[in-house]
DSSP file (Angstrom, degrees, kcal/mol; ACC not computed):
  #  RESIDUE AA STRUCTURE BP1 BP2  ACC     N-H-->O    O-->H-N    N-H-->O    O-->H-N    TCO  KAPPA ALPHA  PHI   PSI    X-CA   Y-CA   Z-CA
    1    1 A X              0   0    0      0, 0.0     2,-0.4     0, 0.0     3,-0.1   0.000 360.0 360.0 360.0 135.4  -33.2   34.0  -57.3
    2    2 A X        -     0   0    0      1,-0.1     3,-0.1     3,-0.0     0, 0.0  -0.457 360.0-110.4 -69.0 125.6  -36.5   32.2  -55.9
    3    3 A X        -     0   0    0     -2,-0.4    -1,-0.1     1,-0.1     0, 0.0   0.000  31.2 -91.8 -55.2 165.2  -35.8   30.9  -52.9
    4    4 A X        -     0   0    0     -3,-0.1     2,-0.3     1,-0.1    -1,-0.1  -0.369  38.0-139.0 -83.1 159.3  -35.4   27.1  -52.0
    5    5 A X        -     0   0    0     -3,-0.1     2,-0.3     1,-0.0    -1,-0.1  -0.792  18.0-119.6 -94.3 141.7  -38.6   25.4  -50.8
    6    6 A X        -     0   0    0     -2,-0.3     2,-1.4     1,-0.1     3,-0.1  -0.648  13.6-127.9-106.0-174.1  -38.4   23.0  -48.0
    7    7 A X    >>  -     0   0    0     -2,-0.3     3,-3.3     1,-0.2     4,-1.3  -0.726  22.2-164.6-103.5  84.5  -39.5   19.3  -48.4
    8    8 A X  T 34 S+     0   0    0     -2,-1.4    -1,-0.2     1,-0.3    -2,-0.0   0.723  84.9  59.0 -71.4 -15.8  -41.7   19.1  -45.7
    9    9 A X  T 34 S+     0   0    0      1,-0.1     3,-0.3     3,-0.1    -1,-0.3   0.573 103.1  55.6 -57.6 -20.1  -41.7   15.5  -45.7
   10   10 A X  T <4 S+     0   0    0     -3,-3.3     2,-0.7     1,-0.2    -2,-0.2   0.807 109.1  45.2 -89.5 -23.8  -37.9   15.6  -45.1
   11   11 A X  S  < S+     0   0    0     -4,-1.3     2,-0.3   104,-0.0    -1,-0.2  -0.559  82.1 138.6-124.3  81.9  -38.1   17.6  -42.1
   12   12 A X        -     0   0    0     -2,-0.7   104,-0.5    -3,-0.3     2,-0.2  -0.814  31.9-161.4-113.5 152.0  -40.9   15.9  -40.2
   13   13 A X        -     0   0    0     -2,-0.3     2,-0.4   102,-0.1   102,-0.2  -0.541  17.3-131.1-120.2-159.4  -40.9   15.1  -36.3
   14   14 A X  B     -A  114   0A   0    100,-1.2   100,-1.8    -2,-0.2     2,-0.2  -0.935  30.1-164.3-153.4 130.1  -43.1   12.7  -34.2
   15   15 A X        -     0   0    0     -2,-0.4    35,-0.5    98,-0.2    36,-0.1  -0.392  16.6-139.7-101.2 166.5  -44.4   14.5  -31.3
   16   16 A X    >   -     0   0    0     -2,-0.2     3,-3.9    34,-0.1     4,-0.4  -0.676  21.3-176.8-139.7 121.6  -45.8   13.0  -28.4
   17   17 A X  T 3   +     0   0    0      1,-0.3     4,-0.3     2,-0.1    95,-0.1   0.408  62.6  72.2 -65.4  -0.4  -48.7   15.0  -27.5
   18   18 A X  T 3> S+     0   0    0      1,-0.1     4,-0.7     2,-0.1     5,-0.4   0.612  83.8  79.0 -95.7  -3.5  -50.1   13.5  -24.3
   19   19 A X  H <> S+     0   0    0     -3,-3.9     4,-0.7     1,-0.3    -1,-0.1   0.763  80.9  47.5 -83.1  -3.9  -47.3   14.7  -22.0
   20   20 A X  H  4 S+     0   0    0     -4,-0.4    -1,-0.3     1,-0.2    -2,-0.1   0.814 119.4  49.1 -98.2 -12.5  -47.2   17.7  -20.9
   21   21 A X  H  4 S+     0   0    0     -3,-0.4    -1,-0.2    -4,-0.3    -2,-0.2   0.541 119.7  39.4 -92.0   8.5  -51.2   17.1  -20.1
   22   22 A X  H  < S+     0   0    0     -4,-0.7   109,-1.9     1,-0.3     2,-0.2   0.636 125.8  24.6 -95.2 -76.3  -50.5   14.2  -18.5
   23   23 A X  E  <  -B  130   0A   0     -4,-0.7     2,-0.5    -5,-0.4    -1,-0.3  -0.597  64.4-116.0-103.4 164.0  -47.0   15.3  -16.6
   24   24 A X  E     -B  129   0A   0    105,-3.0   105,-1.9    -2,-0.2     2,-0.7  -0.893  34.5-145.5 -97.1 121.6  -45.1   17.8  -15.3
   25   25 A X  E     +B  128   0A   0     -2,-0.5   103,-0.2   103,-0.2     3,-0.2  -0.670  27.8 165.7 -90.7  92.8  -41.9   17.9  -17.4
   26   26 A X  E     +     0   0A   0    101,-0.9     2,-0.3    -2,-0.7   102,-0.2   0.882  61.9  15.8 -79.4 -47.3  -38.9   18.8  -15.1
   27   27 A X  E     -B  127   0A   0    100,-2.4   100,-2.4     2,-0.0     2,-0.3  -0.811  63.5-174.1-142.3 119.3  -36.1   18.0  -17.1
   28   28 A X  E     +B  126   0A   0     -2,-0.3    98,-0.2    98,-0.3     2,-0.2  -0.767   8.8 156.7-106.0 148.0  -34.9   17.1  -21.1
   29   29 A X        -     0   0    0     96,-1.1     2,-0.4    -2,-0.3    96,-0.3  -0.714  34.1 -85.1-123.6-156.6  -32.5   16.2  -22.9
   30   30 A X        +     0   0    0     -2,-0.2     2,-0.3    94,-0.2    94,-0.3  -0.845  29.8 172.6-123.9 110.5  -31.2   14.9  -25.8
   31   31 A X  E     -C  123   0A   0     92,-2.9    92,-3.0    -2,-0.4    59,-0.2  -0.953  28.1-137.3-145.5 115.3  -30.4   11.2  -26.9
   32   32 A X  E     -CD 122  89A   0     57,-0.8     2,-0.7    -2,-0.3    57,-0.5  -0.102  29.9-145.6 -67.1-173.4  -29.3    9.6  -30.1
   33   33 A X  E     - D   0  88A   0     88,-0.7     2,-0.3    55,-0.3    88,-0.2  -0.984  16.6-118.2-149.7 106.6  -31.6    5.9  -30.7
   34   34 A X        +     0   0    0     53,-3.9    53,-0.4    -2,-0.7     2,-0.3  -0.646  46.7 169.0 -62.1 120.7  -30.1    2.8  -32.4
   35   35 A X        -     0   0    0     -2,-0.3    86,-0.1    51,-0.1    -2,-0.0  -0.969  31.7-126.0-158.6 147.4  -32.0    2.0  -35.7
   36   36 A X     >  -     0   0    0     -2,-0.3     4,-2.1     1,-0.1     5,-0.1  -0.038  39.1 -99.3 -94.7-146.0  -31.9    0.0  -38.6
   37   37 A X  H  > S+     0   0    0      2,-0.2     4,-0.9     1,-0.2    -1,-0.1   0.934 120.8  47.2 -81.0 -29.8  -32.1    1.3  -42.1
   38   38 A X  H >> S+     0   0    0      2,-0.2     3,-1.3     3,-0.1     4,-1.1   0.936 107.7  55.8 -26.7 -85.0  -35.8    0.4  -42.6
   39   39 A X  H 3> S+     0   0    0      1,-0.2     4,-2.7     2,-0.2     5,-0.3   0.784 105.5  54.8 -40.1 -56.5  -36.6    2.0  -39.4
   40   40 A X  H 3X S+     0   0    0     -4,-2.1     4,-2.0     1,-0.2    -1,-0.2   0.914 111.4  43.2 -21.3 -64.7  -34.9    5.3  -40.7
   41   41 A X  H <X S+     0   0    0     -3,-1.3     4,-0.5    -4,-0.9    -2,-0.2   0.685 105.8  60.1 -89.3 -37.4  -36.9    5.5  -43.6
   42   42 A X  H  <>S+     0   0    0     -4,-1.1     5,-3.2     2,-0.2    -1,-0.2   0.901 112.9  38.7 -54.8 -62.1  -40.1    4.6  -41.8
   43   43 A X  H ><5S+     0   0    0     -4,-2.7     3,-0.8     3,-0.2    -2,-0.2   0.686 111.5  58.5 -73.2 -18.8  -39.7    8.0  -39.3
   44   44 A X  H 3<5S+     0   0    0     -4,-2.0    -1,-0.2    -5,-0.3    -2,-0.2   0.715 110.8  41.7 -77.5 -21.3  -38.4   10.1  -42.3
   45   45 A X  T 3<5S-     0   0    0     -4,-0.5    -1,-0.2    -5,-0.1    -2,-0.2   0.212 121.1-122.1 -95.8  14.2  -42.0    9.1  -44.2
   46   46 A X  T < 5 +     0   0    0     -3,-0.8     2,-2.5     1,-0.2    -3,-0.2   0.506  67.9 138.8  55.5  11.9  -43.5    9.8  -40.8
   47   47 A X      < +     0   0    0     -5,-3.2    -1,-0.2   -33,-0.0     2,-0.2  -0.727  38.7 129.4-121.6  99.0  -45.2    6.6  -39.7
   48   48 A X        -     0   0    0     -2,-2.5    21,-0.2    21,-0.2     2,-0.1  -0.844  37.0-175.0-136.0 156.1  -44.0    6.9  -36.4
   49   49 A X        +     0   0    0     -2,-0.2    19,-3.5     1,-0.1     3,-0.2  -0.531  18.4 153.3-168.6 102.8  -45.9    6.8  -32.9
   50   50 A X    >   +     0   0    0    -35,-0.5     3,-2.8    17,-0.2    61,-0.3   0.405  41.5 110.6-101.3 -10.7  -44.6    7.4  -29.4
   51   51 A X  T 3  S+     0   0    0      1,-0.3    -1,-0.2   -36,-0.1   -33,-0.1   0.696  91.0  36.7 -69.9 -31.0  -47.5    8.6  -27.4
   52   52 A X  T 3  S+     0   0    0     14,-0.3     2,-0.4    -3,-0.2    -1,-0.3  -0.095  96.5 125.8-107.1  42.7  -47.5    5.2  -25.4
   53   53 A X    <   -     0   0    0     -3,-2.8    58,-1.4    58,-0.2     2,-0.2  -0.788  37.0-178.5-121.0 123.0  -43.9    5.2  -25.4
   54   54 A X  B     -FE  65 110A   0     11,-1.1    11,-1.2    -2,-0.4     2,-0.2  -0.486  23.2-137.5-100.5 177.8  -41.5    4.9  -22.2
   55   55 A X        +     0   0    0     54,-1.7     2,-0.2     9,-0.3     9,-0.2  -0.763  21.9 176.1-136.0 100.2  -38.1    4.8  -21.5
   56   56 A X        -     0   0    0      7,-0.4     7,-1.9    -2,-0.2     2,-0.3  -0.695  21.5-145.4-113.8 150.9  -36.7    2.1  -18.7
   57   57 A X  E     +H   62   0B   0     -2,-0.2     2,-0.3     5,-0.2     5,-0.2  -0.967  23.9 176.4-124.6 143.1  -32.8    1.9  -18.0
   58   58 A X  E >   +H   61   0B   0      3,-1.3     3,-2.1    -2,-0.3    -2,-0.0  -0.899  64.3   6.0-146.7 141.7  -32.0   -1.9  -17.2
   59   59 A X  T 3  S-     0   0    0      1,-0.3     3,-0.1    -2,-0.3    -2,-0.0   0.266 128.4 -56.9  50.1  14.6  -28.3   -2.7  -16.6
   60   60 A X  T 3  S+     0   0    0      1,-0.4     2,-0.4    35,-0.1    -1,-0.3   0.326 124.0 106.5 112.2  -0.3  -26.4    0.6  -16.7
   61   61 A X  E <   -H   58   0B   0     -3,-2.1    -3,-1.3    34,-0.1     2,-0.6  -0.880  63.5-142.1-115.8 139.6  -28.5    0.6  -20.5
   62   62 A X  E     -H   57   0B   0     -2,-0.4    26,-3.0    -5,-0.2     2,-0.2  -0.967  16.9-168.7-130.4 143.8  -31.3    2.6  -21.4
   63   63 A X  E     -I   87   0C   0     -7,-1.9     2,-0.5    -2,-0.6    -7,-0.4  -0.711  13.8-143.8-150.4 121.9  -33.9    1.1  -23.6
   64   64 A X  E     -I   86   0C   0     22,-2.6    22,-1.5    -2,-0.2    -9,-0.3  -0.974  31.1-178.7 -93.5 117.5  -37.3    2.9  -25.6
   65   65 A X  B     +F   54   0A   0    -11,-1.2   -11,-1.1    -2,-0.5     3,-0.1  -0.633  50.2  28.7-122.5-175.8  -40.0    0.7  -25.5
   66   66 A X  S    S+     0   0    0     17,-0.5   -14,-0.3    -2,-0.2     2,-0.3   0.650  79.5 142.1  57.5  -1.8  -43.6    0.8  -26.9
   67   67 A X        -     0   0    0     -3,-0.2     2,-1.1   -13,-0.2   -17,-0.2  -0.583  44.4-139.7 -50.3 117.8  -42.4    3.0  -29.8
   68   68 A X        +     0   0    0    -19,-3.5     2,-0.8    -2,-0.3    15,-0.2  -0.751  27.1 170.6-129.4 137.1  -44.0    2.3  -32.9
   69   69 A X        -     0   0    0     13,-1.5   -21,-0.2    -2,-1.1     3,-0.1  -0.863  29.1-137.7-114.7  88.3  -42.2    2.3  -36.2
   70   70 A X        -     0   0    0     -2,-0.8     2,-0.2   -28,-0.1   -28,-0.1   0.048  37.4 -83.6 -29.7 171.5  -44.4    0.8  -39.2
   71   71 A X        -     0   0    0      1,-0.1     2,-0.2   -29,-0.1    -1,-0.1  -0.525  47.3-106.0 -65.2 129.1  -42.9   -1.5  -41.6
   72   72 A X    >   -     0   0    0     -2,-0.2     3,-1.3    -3,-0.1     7,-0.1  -0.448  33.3-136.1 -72.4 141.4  -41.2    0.2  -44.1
   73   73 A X  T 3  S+     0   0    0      1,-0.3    -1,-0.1    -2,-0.2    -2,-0.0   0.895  99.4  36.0 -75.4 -34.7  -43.5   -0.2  -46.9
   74   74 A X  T 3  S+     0   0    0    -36,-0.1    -1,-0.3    -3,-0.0    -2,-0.1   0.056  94.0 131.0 -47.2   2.6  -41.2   -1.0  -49.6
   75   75 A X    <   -     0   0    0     -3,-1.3     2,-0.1     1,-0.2    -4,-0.0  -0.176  47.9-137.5-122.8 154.8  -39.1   -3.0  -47.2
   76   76 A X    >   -     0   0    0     -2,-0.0     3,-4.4     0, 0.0    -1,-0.2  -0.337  48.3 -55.8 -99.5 164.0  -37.9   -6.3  -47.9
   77   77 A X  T 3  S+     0   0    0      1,-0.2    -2,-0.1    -2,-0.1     0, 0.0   0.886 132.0  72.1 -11.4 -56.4  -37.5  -10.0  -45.8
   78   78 A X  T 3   +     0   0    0    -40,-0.0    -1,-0.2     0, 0.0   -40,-0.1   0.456  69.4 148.0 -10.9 -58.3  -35.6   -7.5  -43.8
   79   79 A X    <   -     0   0    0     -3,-4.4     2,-0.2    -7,-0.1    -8,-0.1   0.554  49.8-118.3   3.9 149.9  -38.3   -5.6  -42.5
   80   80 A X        -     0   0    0    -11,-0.1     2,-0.7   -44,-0.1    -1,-0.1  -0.483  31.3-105.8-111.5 170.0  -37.8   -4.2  -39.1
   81   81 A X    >   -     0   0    0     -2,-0.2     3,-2.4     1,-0.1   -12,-0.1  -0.882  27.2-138.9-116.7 104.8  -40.3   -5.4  -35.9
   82   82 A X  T 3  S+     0   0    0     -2,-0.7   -13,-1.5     1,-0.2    -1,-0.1   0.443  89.7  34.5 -18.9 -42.5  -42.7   -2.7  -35.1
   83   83 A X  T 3  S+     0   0    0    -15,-0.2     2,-0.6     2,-0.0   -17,-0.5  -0.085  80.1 136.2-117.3   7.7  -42.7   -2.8  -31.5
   84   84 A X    <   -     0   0    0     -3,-2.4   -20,-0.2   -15,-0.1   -17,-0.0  -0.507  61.2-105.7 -83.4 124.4  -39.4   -3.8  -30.5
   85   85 A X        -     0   0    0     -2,-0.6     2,-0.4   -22,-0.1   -20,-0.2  -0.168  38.6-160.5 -39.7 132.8  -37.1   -2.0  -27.4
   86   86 A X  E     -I   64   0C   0    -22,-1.5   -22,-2.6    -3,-0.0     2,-0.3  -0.919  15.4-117.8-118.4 172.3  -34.7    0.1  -29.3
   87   87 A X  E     -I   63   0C   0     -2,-0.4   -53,-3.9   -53,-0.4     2,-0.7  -0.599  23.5-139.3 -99.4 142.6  -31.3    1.1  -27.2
   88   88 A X  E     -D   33   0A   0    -26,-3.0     2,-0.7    -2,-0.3   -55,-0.3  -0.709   4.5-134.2-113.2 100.2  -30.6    4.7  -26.5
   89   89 A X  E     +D   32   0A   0     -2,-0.7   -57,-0.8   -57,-0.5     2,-0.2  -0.173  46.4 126.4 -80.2 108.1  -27.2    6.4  -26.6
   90   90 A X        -     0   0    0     -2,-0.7   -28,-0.1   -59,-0.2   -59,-0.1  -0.959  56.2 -84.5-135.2 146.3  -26.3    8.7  -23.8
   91   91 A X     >  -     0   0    0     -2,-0.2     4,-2.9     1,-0.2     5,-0.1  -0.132  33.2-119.5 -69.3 160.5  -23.2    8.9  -21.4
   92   92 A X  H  > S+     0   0    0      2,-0.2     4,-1.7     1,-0.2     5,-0.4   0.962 113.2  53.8 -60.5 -40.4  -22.9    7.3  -18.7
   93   93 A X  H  > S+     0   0    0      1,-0.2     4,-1.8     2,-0.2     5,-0.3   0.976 109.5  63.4 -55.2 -50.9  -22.8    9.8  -16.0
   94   94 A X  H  > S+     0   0    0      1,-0.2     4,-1.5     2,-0.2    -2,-0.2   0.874 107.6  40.3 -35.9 -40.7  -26.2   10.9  -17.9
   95   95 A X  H >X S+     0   0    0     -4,-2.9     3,-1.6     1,-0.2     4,-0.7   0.972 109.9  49.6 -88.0 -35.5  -27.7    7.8  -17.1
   96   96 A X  H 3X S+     0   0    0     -4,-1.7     4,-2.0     1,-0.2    -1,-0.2   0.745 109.9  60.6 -37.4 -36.4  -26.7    7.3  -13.7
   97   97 A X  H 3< S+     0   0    0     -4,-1.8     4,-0.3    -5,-0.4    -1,-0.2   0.789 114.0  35.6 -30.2 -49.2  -28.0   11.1  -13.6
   98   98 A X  H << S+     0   0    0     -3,-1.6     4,-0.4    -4,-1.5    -2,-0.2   0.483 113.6  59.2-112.1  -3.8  -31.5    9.9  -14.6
   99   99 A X  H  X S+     0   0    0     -4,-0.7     4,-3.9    -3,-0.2     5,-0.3   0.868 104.3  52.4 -57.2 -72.2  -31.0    6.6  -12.6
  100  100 A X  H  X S+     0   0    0     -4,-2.0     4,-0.9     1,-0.3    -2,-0.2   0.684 112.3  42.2 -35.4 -42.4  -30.6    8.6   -9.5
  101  101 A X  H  4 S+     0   0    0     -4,-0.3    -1,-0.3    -5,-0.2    -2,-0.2   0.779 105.8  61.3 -97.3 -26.2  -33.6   10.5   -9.9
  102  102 A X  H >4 S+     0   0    0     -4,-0.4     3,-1.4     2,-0.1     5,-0.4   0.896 106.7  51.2 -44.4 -52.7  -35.7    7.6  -11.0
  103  103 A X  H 3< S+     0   0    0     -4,-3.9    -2,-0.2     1,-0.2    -3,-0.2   0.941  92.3  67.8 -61.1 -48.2  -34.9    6.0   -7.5
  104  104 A X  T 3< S-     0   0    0     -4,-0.9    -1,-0.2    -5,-0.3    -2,-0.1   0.663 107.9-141.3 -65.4   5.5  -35.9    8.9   -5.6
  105  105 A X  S <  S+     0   0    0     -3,-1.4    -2,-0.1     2,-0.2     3,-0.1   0.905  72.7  71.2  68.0 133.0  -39.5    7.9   -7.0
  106  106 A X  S    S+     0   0    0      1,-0.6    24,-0.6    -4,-0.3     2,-0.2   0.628  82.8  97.6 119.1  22.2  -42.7    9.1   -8.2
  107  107 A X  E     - G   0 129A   0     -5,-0.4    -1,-0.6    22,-0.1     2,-0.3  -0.960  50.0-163.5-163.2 154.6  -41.0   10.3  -11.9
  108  108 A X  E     - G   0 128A   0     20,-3.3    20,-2.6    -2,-0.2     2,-0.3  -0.821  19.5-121.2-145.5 146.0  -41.1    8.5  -15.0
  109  109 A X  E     + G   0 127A   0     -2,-0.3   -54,-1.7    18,-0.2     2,-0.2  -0.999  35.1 176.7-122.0 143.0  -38.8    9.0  -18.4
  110  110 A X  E     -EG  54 126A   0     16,-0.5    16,-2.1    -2,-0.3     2,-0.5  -0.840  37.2-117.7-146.3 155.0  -40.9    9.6  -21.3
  111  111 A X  E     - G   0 125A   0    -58,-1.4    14,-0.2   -61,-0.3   -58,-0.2  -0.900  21.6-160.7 -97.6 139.9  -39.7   10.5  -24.9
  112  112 A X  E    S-     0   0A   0     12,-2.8     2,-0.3    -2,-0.5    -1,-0.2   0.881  70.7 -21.3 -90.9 -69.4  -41.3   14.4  -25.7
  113  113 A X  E     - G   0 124A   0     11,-0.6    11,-2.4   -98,-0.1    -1,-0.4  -0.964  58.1-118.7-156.8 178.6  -40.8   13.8  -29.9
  114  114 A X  E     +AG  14 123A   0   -100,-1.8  -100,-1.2    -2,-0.3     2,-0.4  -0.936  47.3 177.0-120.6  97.3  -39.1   11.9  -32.1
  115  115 A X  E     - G   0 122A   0      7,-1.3     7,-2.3    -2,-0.3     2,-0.8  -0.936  35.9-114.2-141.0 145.2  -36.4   14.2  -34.8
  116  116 A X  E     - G   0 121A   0   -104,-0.5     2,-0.2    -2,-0.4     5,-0.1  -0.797  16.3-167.8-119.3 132.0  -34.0   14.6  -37.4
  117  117 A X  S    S-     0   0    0     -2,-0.8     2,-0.2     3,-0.6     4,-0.1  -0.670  74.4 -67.1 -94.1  51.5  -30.5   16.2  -36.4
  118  118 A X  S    S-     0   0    0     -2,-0.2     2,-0.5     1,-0.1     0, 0.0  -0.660 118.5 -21.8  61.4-136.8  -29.2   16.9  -40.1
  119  119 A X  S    S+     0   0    0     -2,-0.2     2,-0.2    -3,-0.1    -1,-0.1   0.209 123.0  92.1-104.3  18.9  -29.0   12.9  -41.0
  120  120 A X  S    S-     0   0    0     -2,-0.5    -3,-0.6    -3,-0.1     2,-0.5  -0.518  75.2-130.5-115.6 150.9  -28.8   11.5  -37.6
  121  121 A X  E     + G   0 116A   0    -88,-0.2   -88,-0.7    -2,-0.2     2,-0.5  -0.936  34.0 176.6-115.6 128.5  -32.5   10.4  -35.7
  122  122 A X  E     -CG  32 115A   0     -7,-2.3    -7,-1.3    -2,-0.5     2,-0.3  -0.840  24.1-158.0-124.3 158.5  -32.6   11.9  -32.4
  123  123 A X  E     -CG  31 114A   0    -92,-3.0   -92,-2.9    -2,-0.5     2,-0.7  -0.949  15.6-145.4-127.2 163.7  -35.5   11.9  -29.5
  124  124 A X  E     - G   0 113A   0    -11,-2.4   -12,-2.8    -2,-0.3   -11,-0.6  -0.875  29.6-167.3-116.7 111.3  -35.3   14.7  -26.9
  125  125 A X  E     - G   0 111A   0     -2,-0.7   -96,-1.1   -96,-0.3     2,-0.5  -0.838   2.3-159.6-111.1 159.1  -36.7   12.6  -23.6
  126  126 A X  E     -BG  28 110A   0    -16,-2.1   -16,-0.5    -2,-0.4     2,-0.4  -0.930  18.5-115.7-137.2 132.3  -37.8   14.2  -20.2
  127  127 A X  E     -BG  27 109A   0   -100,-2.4  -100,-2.4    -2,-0.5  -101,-0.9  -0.561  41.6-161.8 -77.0 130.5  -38.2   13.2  -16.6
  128  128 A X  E     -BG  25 108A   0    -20,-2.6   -20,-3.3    -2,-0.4     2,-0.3  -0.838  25.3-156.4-143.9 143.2  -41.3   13.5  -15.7
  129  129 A X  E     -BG  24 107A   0   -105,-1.9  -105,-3.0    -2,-0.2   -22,-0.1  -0.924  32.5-114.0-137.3 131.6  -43.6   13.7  -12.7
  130  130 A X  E     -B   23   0A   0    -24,-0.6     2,-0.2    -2,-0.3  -107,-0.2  -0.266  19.7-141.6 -78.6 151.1  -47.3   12.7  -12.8
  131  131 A X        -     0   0    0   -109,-1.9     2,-0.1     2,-0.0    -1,-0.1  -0.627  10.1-134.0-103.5 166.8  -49.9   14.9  -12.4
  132  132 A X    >>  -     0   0    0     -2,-0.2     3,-1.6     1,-0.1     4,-1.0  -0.452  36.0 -98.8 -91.1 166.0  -53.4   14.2  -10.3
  133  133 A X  H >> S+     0   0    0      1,-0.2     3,-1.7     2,-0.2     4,-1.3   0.841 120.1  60.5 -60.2 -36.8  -56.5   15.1  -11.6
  134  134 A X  H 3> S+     0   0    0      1,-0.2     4,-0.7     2,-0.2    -1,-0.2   0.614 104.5  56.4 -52.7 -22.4  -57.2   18.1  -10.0
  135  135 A X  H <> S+     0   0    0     -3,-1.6     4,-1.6     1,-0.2    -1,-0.2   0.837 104.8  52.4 -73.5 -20.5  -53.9   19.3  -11.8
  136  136 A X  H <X S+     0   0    0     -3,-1.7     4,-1.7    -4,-1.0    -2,-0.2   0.737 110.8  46.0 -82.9 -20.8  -55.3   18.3  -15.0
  137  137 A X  H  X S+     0   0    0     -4,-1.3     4,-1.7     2,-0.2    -1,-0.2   0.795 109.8  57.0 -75.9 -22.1  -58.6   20.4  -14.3
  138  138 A X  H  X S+     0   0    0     -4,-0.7     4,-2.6    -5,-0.3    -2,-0.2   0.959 107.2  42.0 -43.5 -72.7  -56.6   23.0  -13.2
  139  139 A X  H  X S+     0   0    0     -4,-1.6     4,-3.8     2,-0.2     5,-0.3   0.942 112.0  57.5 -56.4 -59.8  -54.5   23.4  -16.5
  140  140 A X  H  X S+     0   0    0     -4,-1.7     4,-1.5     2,-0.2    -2,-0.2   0.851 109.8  52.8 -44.3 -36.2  -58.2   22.8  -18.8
  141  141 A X  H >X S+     0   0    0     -4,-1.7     4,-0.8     2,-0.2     3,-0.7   0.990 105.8  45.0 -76.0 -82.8  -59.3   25.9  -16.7
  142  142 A X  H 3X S+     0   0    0     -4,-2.6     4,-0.7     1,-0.2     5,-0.5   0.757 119.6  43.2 -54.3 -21.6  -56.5   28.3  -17.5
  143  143 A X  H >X S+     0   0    0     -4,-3.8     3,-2.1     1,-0.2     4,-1.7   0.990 112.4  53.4 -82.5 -41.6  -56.6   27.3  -21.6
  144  144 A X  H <X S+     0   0    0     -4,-1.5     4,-1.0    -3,-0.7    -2,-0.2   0.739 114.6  41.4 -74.2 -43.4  -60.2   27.6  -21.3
  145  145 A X  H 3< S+     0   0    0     -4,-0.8    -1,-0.3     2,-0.2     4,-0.2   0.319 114.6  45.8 -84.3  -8.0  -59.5   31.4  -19.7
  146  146 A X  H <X>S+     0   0    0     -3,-2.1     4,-1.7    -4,-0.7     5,-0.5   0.713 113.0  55.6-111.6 -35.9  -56.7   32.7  -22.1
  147  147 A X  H >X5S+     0   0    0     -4,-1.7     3,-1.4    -5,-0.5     4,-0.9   0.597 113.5  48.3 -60.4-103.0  -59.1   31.2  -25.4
  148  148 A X  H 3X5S+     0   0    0     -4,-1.0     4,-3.1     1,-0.3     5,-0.4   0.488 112.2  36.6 -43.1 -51.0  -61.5   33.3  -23.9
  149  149 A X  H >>5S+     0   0    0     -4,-0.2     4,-3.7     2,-0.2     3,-2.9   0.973 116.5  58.8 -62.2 -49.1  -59.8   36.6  -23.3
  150  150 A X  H <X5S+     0   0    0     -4,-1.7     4,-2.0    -3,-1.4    -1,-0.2   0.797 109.5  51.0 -21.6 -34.2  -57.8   36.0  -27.0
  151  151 A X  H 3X<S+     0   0    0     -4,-0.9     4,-0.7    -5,-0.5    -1,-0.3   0.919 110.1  39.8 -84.6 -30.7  -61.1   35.9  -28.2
  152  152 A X  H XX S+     0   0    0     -4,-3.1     3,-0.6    -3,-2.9     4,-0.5   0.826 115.3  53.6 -90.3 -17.2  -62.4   39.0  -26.7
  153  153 A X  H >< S+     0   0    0     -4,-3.7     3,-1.6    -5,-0.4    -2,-0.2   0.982 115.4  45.2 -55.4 -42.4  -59.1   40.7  -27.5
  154  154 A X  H 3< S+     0   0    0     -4,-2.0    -1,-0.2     1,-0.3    -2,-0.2   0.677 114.3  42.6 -50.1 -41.8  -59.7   39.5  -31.1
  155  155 A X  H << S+     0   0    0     -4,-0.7     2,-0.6    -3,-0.6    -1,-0.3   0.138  96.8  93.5-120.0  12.6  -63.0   40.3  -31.6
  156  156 A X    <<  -     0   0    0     -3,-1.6     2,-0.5    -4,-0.5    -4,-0.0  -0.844  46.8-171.2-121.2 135.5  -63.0   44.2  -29.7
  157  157 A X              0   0    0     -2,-0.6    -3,-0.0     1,-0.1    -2,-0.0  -0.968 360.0 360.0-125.6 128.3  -62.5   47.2  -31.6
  158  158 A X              0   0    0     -2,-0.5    -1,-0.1     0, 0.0    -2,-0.0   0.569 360.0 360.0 -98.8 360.0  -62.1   50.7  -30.1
């Protein structure tokens, strides 16, 4: 029997690709996201976009903003609002956890991607500490120095 194929549309994530060259990522987890049905359907077709997307906790609640989740295109009156804070479910000693560390300054929570947890949507976010430029030239120099050796391993033949 052929084996089953998967649906690579069904099992799509939303990355967001500026952080780790942006920041230093100290710590993740995992947190489900309140969403309507729309909104579901939207990140399961993929037109999804976090890359300028934070996470601020205001009242003992913690909140994704600047996420954006098109319209579902089929979507009715109904329709969801692209740009709207969605609420994020974690316990509370977690957020007081990430509270705590917020305060002690100079670190930021940022969502890493965007996923689906068998039916469930979940994003895996991480506290994060910015880097200066010099870290970022830093980093450009070592990929710039493993390409190179890959390449001469690649390309040398005894």
């Amino acid at each position: 029997m052929a084996a089953k194929k998967i649906d690579s549309e069904r099992f799509r994530e939303i990355r967001n690709a500026k952080v780790r060259r942006d920041f230093f990522v100290e710590d993740s987890l995992e947190a489900g996201i309140v969403l309507t049905g729309t909104e579901v359907k939207s990140i399961r077709s993929g037109r999804a976009q976090i890359s300028d997307a934070f996470i601020r906790i205001e009242k003992g609640e913690i909140f994704l903003h600047h996420a954006h989740i098109e319209e579902y295109l089929y979507g009715n009156l109904n329709n969801h609002i692209p740009y709207r804070p969605r609420k994020l479910i974690l316990h509370k000693k977690e957020i007081k956890k990430l509270e705590v560390a917020l305060q002690s300054g100079g670190r930021a929570l940022i969502p890493l991607r965007l996923y689906f947890k068998k039916a469930l949507v979940k994003v895996q976010i991480a506290l994060c500490k910015g880097k200066k430029l010099y870290d970022k030239r830093e980093d450009l120099k070592k990929k710039a120095i493993l390409r190179d050796t890959e390449r001469t391993m690649r390309d040398y033949r005894p």
